[in-house]
C-alpha positions as CSV (number, residue, x, y, z in Angstrom):
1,X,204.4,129.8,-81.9
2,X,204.1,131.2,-78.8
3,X,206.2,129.5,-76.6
4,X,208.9,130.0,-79.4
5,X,208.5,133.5,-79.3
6,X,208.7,134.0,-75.6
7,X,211.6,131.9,-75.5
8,X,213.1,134.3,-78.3
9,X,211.8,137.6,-77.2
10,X,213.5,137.0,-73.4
11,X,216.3,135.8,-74.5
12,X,216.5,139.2,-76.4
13,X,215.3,141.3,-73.4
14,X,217.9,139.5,-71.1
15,X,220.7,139.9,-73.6
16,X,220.0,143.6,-73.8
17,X,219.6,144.5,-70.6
18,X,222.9,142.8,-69.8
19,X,224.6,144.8,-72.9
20,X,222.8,148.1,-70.9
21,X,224.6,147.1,-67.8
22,X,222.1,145.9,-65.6
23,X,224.0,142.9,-64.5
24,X,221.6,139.9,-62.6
25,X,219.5,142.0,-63.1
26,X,219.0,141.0,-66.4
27,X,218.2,136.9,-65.4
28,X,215.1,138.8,-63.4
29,X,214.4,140.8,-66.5
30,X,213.6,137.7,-68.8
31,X,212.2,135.6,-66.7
32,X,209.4,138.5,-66.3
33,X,209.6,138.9,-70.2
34,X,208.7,135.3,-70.8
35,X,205.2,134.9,-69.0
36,X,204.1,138.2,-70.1
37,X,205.3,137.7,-73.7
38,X,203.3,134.8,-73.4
39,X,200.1,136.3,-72.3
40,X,200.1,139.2,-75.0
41,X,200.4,136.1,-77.3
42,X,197.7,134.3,-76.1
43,X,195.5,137.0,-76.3
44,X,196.5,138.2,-79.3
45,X,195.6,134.9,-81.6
46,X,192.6,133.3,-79.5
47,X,190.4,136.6,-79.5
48,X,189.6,135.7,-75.9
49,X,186.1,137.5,-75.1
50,X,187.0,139.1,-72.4
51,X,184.6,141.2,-69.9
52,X,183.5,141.5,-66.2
53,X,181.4,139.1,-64.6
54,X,180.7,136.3,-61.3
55,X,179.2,132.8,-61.9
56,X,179.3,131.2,-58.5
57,X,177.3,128.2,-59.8
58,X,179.9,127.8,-62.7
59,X,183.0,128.5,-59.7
60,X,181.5,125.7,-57.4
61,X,181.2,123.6,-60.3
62,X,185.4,123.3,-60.8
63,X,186.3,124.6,-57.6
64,X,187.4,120.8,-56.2
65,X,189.0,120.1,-59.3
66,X,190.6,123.5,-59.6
67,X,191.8,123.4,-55.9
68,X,193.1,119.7,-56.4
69,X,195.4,121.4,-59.4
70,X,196.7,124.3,-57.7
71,X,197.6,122.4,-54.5
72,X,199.7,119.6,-57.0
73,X,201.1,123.2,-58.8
74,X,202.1,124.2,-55.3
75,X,203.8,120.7,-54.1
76,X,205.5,120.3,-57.4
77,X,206.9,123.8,-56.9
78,X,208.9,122.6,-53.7
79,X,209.7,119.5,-55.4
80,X,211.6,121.8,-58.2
81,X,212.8,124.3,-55.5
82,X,214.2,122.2,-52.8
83,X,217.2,120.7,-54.3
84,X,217.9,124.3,-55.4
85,X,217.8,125.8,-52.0
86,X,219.4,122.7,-50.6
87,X,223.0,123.3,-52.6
88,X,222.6,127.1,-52.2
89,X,222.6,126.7,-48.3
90,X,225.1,123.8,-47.8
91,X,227.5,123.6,-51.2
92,X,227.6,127.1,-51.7
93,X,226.9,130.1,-54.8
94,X,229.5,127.9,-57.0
95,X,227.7,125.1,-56.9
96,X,224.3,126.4,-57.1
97,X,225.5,128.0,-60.4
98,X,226.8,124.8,-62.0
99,X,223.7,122.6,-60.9
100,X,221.0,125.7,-61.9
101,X,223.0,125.5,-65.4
102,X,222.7,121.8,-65.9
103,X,219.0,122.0,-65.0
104,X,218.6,124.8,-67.3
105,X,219.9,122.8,-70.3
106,X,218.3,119.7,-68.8
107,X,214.8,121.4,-68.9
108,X,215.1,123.1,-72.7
109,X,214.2,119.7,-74.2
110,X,211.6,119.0,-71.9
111,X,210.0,121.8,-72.2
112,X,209.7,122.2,-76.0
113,X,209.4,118.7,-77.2
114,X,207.4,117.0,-74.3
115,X,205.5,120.2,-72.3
116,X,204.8,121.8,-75.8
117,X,203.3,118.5,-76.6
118,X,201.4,117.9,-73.7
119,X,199.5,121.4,-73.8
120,X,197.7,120.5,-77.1
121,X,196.8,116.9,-75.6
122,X,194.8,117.9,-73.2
123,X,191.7,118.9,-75.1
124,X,192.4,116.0,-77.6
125,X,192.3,113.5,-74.6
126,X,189.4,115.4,-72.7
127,X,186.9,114.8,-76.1
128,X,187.1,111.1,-75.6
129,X,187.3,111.0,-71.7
130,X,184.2,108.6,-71.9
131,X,185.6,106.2,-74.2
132,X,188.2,104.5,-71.7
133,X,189.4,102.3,-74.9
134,X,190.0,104.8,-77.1
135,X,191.8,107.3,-74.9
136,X,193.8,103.8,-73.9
137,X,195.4,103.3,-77.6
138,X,195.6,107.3,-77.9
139,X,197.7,107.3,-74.6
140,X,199.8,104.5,-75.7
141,X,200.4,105.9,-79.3
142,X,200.9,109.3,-77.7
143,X,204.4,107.2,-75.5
144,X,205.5,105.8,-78.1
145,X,205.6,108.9,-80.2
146,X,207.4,110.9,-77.3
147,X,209.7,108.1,-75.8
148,X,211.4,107.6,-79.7
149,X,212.1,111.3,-79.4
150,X,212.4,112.8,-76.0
151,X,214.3,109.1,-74.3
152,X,217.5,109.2,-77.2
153,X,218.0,112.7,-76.9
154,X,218.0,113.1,-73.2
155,X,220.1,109.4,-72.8
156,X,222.2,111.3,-76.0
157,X,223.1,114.2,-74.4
158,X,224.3,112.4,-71.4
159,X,226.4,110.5,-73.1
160,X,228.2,113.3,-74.2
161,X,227.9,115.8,-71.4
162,X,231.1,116.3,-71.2
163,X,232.7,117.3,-74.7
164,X,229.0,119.1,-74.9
165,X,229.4,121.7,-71.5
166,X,233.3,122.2,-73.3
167,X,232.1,123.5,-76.6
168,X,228.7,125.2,-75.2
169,X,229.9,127.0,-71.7
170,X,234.0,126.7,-71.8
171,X,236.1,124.4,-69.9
172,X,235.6,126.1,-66.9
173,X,232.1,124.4,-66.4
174,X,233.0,120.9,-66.9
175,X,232.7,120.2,-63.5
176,X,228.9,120.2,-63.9
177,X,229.2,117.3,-66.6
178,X,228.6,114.7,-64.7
179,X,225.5,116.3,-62.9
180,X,223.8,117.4,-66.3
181,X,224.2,113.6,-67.1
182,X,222.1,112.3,-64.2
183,X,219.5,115.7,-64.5
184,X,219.2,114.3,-68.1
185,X,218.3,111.0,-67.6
186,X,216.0,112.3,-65.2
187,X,214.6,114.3,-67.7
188,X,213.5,111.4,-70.3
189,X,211.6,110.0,-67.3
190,X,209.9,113.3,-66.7
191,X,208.9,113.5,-70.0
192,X,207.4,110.3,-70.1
193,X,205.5,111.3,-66.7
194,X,204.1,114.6,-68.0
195,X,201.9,112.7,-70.7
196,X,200.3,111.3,-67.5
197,X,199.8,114.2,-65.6
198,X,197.9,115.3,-68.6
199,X,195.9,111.9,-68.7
200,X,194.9,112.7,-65.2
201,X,193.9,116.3,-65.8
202,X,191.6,115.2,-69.1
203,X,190.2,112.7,-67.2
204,X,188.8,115.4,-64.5
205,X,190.9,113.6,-61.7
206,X,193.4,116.4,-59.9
207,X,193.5,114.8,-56.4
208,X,195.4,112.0,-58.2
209,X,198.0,114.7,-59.6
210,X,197.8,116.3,-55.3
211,X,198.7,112.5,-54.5
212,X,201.5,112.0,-56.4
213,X,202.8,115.2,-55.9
214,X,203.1,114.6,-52.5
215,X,204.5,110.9,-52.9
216,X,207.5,112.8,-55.2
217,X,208.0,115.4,-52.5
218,X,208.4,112.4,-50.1
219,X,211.0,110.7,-51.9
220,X,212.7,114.0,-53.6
221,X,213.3,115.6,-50.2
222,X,215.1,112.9,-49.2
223,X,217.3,111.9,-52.1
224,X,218.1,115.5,-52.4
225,X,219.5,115.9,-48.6
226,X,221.7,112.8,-49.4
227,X,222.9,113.9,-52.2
228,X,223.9,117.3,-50.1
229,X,225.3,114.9,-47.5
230,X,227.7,113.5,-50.1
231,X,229.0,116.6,-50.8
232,X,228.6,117.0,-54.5
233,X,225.5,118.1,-56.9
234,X,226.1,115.3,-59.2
235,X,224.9,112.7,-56.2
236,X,221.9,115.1,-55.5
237,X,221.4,114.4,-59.1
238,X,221.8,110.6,-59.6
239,X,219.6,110.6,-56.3
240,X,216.8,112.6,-57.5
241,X,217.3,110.1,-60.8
242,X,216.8,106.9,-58.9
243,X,213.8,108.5,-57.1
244,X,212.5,108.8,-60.1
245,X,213.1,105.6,-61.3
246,X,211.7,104.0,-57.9
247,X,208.2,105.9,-58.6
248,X,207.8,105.2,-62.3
249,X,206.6,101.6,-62.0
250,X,203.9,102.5,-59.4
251,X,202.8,105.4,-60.9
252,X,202.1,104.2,-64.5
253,X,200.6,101.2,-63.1
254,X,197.9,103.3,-61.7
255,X,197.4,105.1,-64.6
256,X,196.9,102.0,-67.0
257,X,194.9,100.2,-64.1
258,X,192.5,103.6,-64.9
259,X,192.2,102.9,-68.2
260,X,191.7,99.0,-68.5
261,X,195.3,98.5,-69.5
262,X,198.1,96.6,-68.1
263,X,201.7,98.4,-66.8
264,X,203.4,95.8,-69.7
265,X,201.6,98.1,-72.4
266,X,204.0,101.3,-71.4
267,X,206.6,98.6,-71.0
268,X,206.0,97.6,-74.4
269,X,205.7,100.8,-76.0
270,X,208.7,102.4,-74.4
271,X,210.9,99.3,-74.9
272,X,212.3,100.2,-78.7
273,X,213.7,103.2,-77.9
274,X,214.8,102.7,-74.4
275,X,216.6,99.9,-75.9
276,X,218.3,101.6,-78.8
277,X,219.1,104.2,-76.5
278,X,220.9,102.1,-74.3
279,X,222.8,100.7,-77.4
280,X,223.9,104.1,-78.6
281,X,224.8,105.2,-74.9
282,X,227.2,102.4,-74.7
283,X,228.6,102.8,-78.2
284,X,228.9,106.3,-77.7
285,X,230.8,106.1,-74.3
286,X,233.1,103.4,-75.4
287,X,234.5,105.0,-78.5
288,X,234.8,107.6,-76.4
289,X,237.2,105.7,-74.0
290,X,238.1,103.3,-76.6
291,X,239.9,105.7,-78.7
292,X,240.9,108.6,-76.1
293,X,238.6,110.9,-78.1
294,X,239.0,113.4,-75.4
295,X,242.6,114.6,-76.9
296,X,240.8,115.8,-80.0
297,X,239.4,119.2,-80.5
298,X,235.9,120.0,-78.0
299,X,233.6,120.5,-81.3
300,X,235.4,117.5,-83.3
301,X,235.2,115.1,-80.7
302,X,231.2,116.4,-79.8
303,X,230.9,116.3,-83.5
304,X,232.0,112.9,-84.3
305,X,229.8,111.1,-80.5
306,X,226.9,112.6,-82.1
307,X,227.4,111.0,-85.5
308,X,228.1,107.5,-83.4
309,X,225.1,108.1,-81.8
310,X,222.8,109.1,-84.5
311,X,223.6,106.3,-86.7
312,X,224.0,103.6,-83.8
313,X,220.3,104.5,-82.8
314,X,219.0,104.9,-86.4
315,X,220.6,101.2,-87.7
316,X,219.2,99.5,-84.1
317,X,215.6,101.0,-84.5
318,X,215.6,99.9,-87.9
319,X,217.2,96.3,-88.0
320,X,215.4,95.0,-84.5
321,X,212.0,97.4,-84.3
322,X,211.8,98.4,-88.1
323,X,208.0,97.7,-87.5
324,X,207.1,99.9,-84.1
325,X,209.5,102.8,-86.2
326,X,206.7,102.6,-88.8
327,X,203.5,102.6,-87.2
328,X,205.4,106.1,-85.2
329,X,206.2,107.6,-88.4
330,X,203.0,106.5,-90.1
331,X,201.4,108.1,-86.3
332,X,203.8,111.1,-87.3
333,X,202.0,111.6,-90.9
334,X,198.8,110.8,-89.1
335,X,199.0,114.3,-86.9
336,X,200.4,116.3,-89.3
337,X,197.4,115.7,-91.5
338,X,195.1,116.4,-88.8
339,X,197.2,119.1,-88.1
340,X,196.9,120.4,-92.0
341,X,193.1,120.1,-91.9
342,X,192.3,121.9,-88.2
Protein backbone atom coordinates (compact mmCIF):
# COMPACT_ATOMS: atom_id res chain seq x y z
CA UNK A 1 0.00 0.00 0.00
CA UNK A 2 2.60 2.15 0.49
CA UNK A 3 4.95 1.83 -2.07
CA UNK A 4 1.79 2.07 -4.39
CA UNK A 5 1.01 5.28 -3.11
CA UNK A 6 4.38 6.86 -3.26
CA UNK A 7 4.72 5.63 -6.68
CA UNK A 8 1.16 7.40 -7.33
CA UNK A 9 1.49 10.42 -5.26
CA UNK A 10 5.03 11.42 -7.22
CA UNK A 11 4.03 10.67 -10.22
CA UNK A 12 1.21 13.23 -9.44
CA UNK A 13 3.71 15.83 -7.81
CA UNK A 14 6.02 15.42 -10.92
CA UNK A 15 3.19 15.79 -13.42
CA UNK A 16 2.11 18.95 -11.77
CA UNK A 17 4.94 20.63 -11.22
CA UNK A 18 5.76 20.11 -14.94
CA UNK A 19 2.09 21.46 -15.93
CA UNK A 20 3.31 24.60 -13.35
CA UNK A 21 6.32 25.04 -15.50
CA UNK A 22 9.03 23.94 -13.49
CA UNK A 23 10.70 21.94 -16.14
CA UNK A 24 13.66 19.21 -14.79
CA UNK A 25 12.80 20.54 -12.14
CA UNK A 26 9.98 18.43 -11.80
CA UNK A 27 12.14 14.76 -12.14
CA UNK A 28 13.94 16.35 -8.72
CA UNK A 29 10.51 17.16 -7.36
CA UNK A 30 9.22 13.42 -7.36
CA UNK A 31 12.04 11.78 -6.69
CA UNK A 32 11.90 13.85 -3.16
CA UNK A 33 8.09 13.12 -3.08
CA UNK A 34 8.58 9.42 -3.18
CA UNK A 35 10.87 8.74 0.05
CA UNK A 36 9.02 11.24 1.98
CA UNK A 37 5.50 10.01 0.86
CA UNK A 38 6.89 6.95 2.03
CA UNK A 39 7.89 7.88 5.46
CA UNK A 40 4.49 9.71 6.35
CA UNK A 41 3.12 6.27 5.28
CA UNK A 42 5.12 4.31 7.36
CA UNK A 43 4.43 6.18 10.19
CA UNK A 44 1.07 6.66 9.71
CA UNK A 45 -0.03 2.73 9.77
CA UNK A 46 2.75 1.18 12.24
CA UNK A 47 2.07 3.71 15.14
CA UNK A 48 5.82 3.66 15.54
CA UNK A 49 6.54 4.76 19.35
CA UNK A 50 8.56 7.31 18.79
CA UNK A 51 10.68 9.37 21.62
CA UNK A 52 14.24 10.42 22.56
CA UNK A 53 16.69 8.20 23.82
CA UNK A 54 20.70 6.42 23.66
CA UNK A 55 21.21 2.69 24.26
CA UNK A 56 24.94 2.22 23.59
CA UNK A 57 24.70 -1.43 24.77
CA UNK A 58 21.75 -2.01 22.26
CA UNK A 59 24.06 0.29 19.34
CA UNK A 60 27.22 -1.98 19.98
CA UNK A 61 25.01 -4.90 19.80
CA UNK A 62 24.18 -4.34 15.72
CA UNK A 63 26.72 -1.99 14.97
CA UNK A 64 29.04 -4.83 12.93
CA UNK A 65 26.09 -5.99 11.33
CA UNK A 66 24.62 -2.48 10.66
CA UNK A 67 28.09 -1.24 9.27
CA UNK A 68 28.46 -4.52 7.07
CA UNK A 69 24.78 -3.25 5.46
CA UNK A 70 25.54 0.29 4.95
CA UNK A 71 28.95 -0.41 3.43
CA UNK A 72 27.10 -3.20 0.80
CA UNK A 73 24.23 -0.06 0.45
CA UNK A 74 27.18 2.18 -0.44
CA UNK A 75 29.08 -0.35 -3.01
CA UNK A 76 25.87 -1.23 -4.64
CA UNK A 77 25.21 2.52 -5.09
CA UNK A 78 28.35 2.83 -7.49
CA UNK A 79 27.48 -0.34 -8.99
CA UNK A 80 23.94 1.32 -10.09
CA UNK A 81 25.75 4.78 -10.65
CA UNK A 82 28.75 3.92 -12.68
CA UNK A 83 27.38 2.81 -15.90
CA UNK A 84 25.22 6.04 -15.64
CA UNK A 85 28.09 8.35 -15.22
CA UNK A 86 30.11 6.29 -17.66
CA UNK A 87 27.52 7.10 -20.88
CA UNK A 88 26.91 10.64 -19.50
CA UNK A 89 30.80 11.52 -19.80
CA UNK A 90 31.71 9.50 -23.01
CA UNK A 91 28.24 8.90 -25.23
CA UNK A 92 26.78 12.02 -24.35
CA UNK A 93 23.14 13.69 -22.76
CA UNK A 94 21.34 11.71 -25.78
CA UNK A 95 22.41 8.71 -24.78
CA UNK A 96 22.26 9.01 -21.10
CA UNK A 97 18.54 9.76 -21.75
CA UNK A 98 17.73 6.64 -23.76
CA UNK A 99 19.73 4.19 -21.41
CA UNK A 100 18.25 6.15 -17.96
CA UNK A 101 14.75 5.40 -19.82
CA UNK A 102 15.34 1.77 -20.45
CA UNK A 103 16.55 1.27 -16.85
CA UNK A 104 13.65 3.17 -15.58
CA UNK A 105 11.19 0.69 -17.31
CA UNK A 106 13.63 -2.12 -16.63
CA UNK A 107 13.49 -1.40 -12.75
CA UNK A 108 9.33 -0.93 -12.45
CA UNK A 109 8.92 -4.67 -12.49
CA UNK A 110 11.63 -5.30 -10.26
CA UNK A 111 10.78 -3.16 -7.94
CA UNK A 112 7.06 -3.96 -7.33
CA UNK A 113 6.93 -7.69 -7.94
CA UNK A 114 10.41 -8.84 -6.59
CA UNK A 115 11.66 -5.73 -4.06
CA UNK A 116 8.00 -5.50 -2.75
CA UNK A 117 8.32 -9.09 -2.12
CA UNK A 118 11.47 -9.27 -0.60
CA UNK A 119 10.56 -6.51 2.14
CA UNK A 120 7.88 -8.72 3.81
CA UNK A 121 10.45 -11.80 3.63
CA UNK A 122 12.71 -10.66 5.70
CA UNK A 123 11.01 -11.08 9.10
CA UNK A 124 9.29 -14.33 7.75
CA UNK A 125 12.82 -15.77 7.07
CA UNK A 126 14.52 -14.14 10.24
CA UNK A 127 11.72 -16.35 12.66
CA UNK A 128 13.16 -19.57 11.49
CA UNK A 129 16.89 -18.44 11.05
CA UNK A 130 17.76 -21.47 13.38
CA UNK A 131 15.98 -24.01 11.58
CA UNK A 132 18.54 -24.20 8.51
CA UNK A 133 16.03 -26.97 6.92
CA UNK A 134 13.15 -25.14 7.08
CA UNK A 135 14.36 -21.78 5.92
CA UNK A 136 16.05 -24.21 2.97
CA UNK A 137 12.44 -25.30 1.48
CA UNK A 138 11.00 -21.74 2.39
CA UNK A 139 13.92 -20.23 0.16
CA UNK A 140 13.34 -22.63 -2.56
CA UNK A 141 9.50 -22.26 -2.60
CA UNK A 142 10.06 -18.48 -2.24
CA UNK A 143 12.31 -18.97 -6.23
CA UNK A 144 10.06 -20.74 -7.51
CA UNK A 145 7.15 -18.46 -6.76
CA UNK A 146 9.26 -15.37 -8.14
CA UNK A 147 11.08 -16.93 -11.07
CA UNK A 148 7.34 -18.12 -12.71
CA UNK A 149 6.56 -14.48 -12.43
CA UNK A 150 9.39 -12.03 -12.46
CA UNK A 151 11.73 -14.49 -15.29
CA UNK A 152 8.59 -14.48 -18.30
CA UNK A 153 7.86 -10.99 -17.86
CA UNK A 154 11.32 -9.57 -17.84
CA UNK A 155 12.40 -12.33 -20.87
CA UNK A 156 8.61 -11.02 -22.27
CA UNK A 157 9.26 -7.69 -22.51
CA UNK A 158 12.40 -8.16 -24.19
CA UNK A 159 11.11 -9.91 -26.70
CA UNK A 160 9.04 -7.23 -27.60
CA UNK A 161 11.11 -4.10 -26.79
CA UNK A 162 10.76 -2.87 -29.76
CA UNK A 163 7.00 -2.61 -30.84
CA UNK A 164 6.71 -1.86 -26.82
CA UNK A 165 9.19 1.58 -26.66
CA UNK A 166 6.88 2.46 -30.24
CA UNK A 167 3.47 2.46 -28.62
CA UNK A 168 4.75 3.59 -24.95
CA UNK A 169 7.45 6.62 -25.76
CA UNK A 170 7.00 7.28 -29.73
CA UNK A 171 9.19 6.20 -32.49
CA UNK A 172 11.68 8.59 -31.66
CA UNK A 173 12.97 6.26 -28.78
CA UNK A 174 13.40 3.08 -30.58
CA UNK A 175 16.82 3.35 -30.56
CA UNK A 176 16.88 2.38 -26.95
CA UNK A 177 15.13 -1.08 -27.89
CA UNK A 178 17.68 -3.02 -28.00
CA UNK A 179 19.37 -1.82 -24.69
CA UNK A 180 15.97 -2.13 -22.67
CA UNK A 181 16.19 -5.79 -24.01
CA UNK A 182 19.58 -6.72 -22.45
CA UNK A 183 18.71 -4.21 -19.04
CA UNK A 184 15.69 -6.69 -18.98
CA UNK A 185 17.15 -9.82 -19.00
CA UNK A 186 19.31 -8.40 -16.53
CA UNK A 187 16.55 -7.68 -14.58
CA UNK A 188 15.07 -11.34 -14.13
CA UNK A 189 18.54 -12.22 -12.80
CA UNK A 190 18.34 -9.42 -10.34
CA UNK A 191 15.30 -10.42 -9.13
CA UNK A 192 16.28 -13.78 -8.53
CA UNK A 193 19.46 -12.32 -6.61
CA UNK A 194 17.42 -9.96 -4.33
CA UNK A 195 15.72 -13.09 -2.61
CA UNK A 196 19.32 -13.84 -1.55
CA UNK A 197 20.32 -10.68 -0.43
CA UNK A 198 17.45 -11.05 1.86
CA UNK A 199 18.48 -14.70 2.86
CA UNK A 200 21.72 -13.14 3.94
CA UNK A 201 20.30 -10.22 5.87
CA UNK A 202 17.74 -12.77 7.88
CA UNK A 203 20.39 -14.89 8.52
CA UNK A 204 22.40 -11.93 10.49
CA UNK A 205 25.32 -12.28 7.89
CA UNK A 206 25.94 -8.56 6.12
CA UNK A 207 29.74 -8.98 5.46
CA UNK A 208 28.55 -11.63 2.98
CA UNK A 209 26.12 -8.87 1.24
CA UNK A 210 29.82 -6.16 1.64
CA UNK A 211 31.53 -9.27 -0.21
CA UNK A 212 29.51 -9.61 -3.00
CA UNK A 213 29.00 -6.18 -3.39
CA UNK A 214 32.38 -5.62 -3.98
CA UNK A 215 32.88 -8.84 -6.31
CA UNK A 216 29.76 -7.08 -8.65
CA UNK A 217 31.61 -3.69 -8.53
CA UNK A 218 34.66 -5.67 -9.84
CA UNK A 219 33.12 -7.20 -12.72
CA UNK A 220 30.34 -4.22 -13.38
CA UNK A 221 33.11 -1.62 -13.75
CA UNK A 222 34.55 -3.42 -16.23
CA UNK A 223 31.79 -4.65 -18.48
CA UNK A 224 30.48 -1.18 -18.22
CA UNK A 225 33.79 0.63 -19.67
CA UNK A 226 33.64 -1.92 -22.58
CA UNK A 227 30.52 -1.42 -23.34
CA UNK A 228 31.44 2.50 -23.46
CA UNK A 229 34.44 1.47 -25.55
CA UNK A 230 32.09 -0.01 -28.10
CA UNK A 231 30.37 2.93 -28.54
CA UNK A 232 26.76 2.06 -27.91
CA UNK A 233 24.62 1.63 -24.47
CA UNK A 234 23.07 -1.43 -25.70
CA UNK A 235 26.82 -3.26 -25.42
CA UNK A 236 27.17 -1.52 -21.91
CA UNK A 237 23.99 -3.38 -21.47
CA UNK A 238 24.48 -6.96 -22.82
CA UNK A 239 27.89 -6.47 -20.84
CA UNK A 240 26.60 -5.72 -17.54
CA UNK A 241 24.04 -8.88 -18.51
CA UNK A 242 26.76 -11.38 -19.03
CA UNK A 243 28.41 -10.05 -15.78
CA UNK A 244 25.57 -10.98 -14.26
CA UNK A 245 25.27 -14.18 -15.62
CA UNK A 246 29.08 -15.02 -14.85
CA UNK A 247 28.37 -14.27 -10.94
CA UNK A 248 25.04 -16.15 -10.60
CA UNK A 249 26.48 -19.58 -10.41
CA UNK A 250 29.01 -18.65 -7.68
CA UNK A 251 26.89 -16.73 -5.80
CA UNK A 252 23.86 -19.04 -5.32
CA UNK A 253 26.24 -21.80 -4.75
CA UNK A 254 27.30 -20.08 -1.64
CA UNK A 255 24.06 -19.41 -0.56
CA UNK A 256 22.75 -23.09 -0.82
CA UNK A 257 26.24 -24.35 0.54
CA UNK A 258 24.78 -22.07 3.83
CA UNK A 259 21.84 -23.75 4.01
CA UNK A 260 22.76 -27.54 3.55
CA UNK A 261 21.46 -27.41 0.00
CA UNK A 262 23.00 -28.12 -3.31
CA UNK A 263 23.30 -25.23 -6.35
CA UNK A 264 21.08 -28.06 -8.54
CA UNK A 265 18.07 -27.17 -6.10
CA UNK A 266 17.89 -23.35 -7.60
CA UNK A 267 18.68 -25.04 -10.81
CA UNK A 268 15.73 -27.12 -10.40
CA UNK A 269 13.41 -24.75 -9.16
CA UNK A 270 14.18 -22.02 -11.67
CA UNK A 271 14.24 -24.50 -14.64
CA UNK A 272 10.21 -24.48 -15.52
CA UNK A 273 10.01 -21.09 -16.16
CA UNK A 274 13.32 -20.28 -17.47
CA UNK A 275 12.52 -22.94 -19.92
CA UNK A 276 9.02 -21.78 -21.00
CA UNK A 277 10.40 -18.55 -21.17
CA UNK A 278 12.88 -19.35 -23.59
CA UNK A 279 10.06 -21.11 -25.60
CA UNK A 280 7.87 -18.03 -25.70
CA UNK A 281 10.99 -15.76 -26.45
CA UNK A 282 11.70 -17.68 -29.50
CA UNK A 283 8.01 -17.99 -30.61
CA UNK A 284 7.51 -14.54 -30.01
CA UNK A 285 10.66 -13.27 -32.06
CA UNK A 286 10.00 -15.58 -34.95
CA UNK A 287 6.43 -14.64 -35.74
CA UNK A 288 7.70 -11.54 -35.39
CA UNK A 289 10.28 -12.06 -38.29
CA UNK A 290 8.37 -14.76 -39.67
CA UNK A 291 5.43 -12.76 -40.73
CA UNK A 292 7.02 -9.11 -40.99
CA UNK A 293 4.73 -8.11 -38.16
CA UNK A 294 6.58 -4.93 -37.98
CA UNK A 295 4.43 -3.34 -41.04
CA UNK A 296 1.37 -3.60 -38.90
CA UNK A 297 0.10 -0.96 -36.62
CA UNK A 298 2.66 -0.35 -33.08
CA UNK A 299 -0.36 -1.38 -30.58
CA UNK A 300 -1.65 -4.32 -33.02
CA UNK A 301 1.58 -5.78 -33.57
CA UNK A 302 2.56 -5.30 -29.46
CA UNK A 303 -1.01 -6.54 -29.07
CA UNK A 304 -0.94 -9.68 -30.93
CA UNK A 305 3.43 -10.75 -29.44
CA UNK A 306 1.87 -10.57 -26.18
CA UNK A 307 -0.99 -12.88 -26.99
CA UNK A 308 1.82 -15.31 -28.69
CA UNK A 309 3.62 -15.06 -25.70
CA UNK A 310 1.06 -15.49 -23.06
CA UNK A 311 -0.44 -18.47 -24.46
CA UNK A 312 3.08 -20.01 -25.69
CA UNK A 313 4.16 -19.76 -21.97
CA UNK A 314 0.76 -20.78 -20.46
CA UNK A 315 0.41 -24.19 -22.87
CA UNK A 316 4.47 -25.07 -22.13
CA UNK A 317 4.04 -24.69 -18.33
CA UNK A 318 1.16 -26.73 -18.39
CA UNK A 319 1.84 -29.70 -20.94
CA UNK A 320 5.79 -30.28 -19.68
CA UNK A 321 5.71 -28.77 -15.82
CA UNK A 322 1.79 -29.01 -15.16
CA UNK A 323 3.02 -30.38 -11.73
CA UNK A 324 5.75 -27.62 -10.43
CA UNK A 325 2.66 -24.98 -11.90
CA UNK A 326 0.59 -26.57 -9.14
CA UNK A 327 2.44 -26.89 -6.10
CA UNK A 328 3.17 -22.59 -7.06
CA UNK A 329 -0.33 -22.03 -7.28
CA UNK A 330 -1.30 -24.26 -4.40
CA UNK A 331 2.11 -22.02 -2.61
CA UNK A 332 0.01 -18.98 -4.14
CA UNK A 333 -3.36 -20.01 -2.15
CA UNK A 334 -1.04 -20.98 0.70
CA UNK A 335 0.14 -17.09 1.30
CA UNK A 336 -2.89 -15.60 0.56
CA UNK A 337 -4.52 -17.53 3.40
CA UNK A 338 -1.80 -16.56 5.72
CA UNK A 339 -2.13 -13.42 4.41
CA UNK A 340 -6.16 -13.42 5.19
CA UNK A 341 -5.60 -14.63 8.79
CA UNK A 342 -2.41 -12.01 9.80
Amino acid sequence: MIDIASAIGSAAVAIAMGLAGFGVWALVGQQIAVPMIKLAGALALSKAPLGAGFDWAGIRAILPFSLHLTGSSIVGYLNRQADNLLVGRYLGAEWLGFYGRAYQIKQLPVQTLSQGANFALYPAMASVKHDLPRLGRMYLRLLALIGLVTIPLMAGLASVAEPFVRVLLGPRWTEMAPTLAFLCLAGGVQAINGTAQVLWKALGEAHRLMQWALIRLGFFLPAFAFGVWMGSTAWLAGAYLAAQVVLFLPYHAQVQRRLGQSLGDVLRVLAPATVASTVMVTAVIGADRGFEMATLAPVLRLSLLVGLGLAVFALVMATLFRAQLMDSLRELRHLRRQRGEG
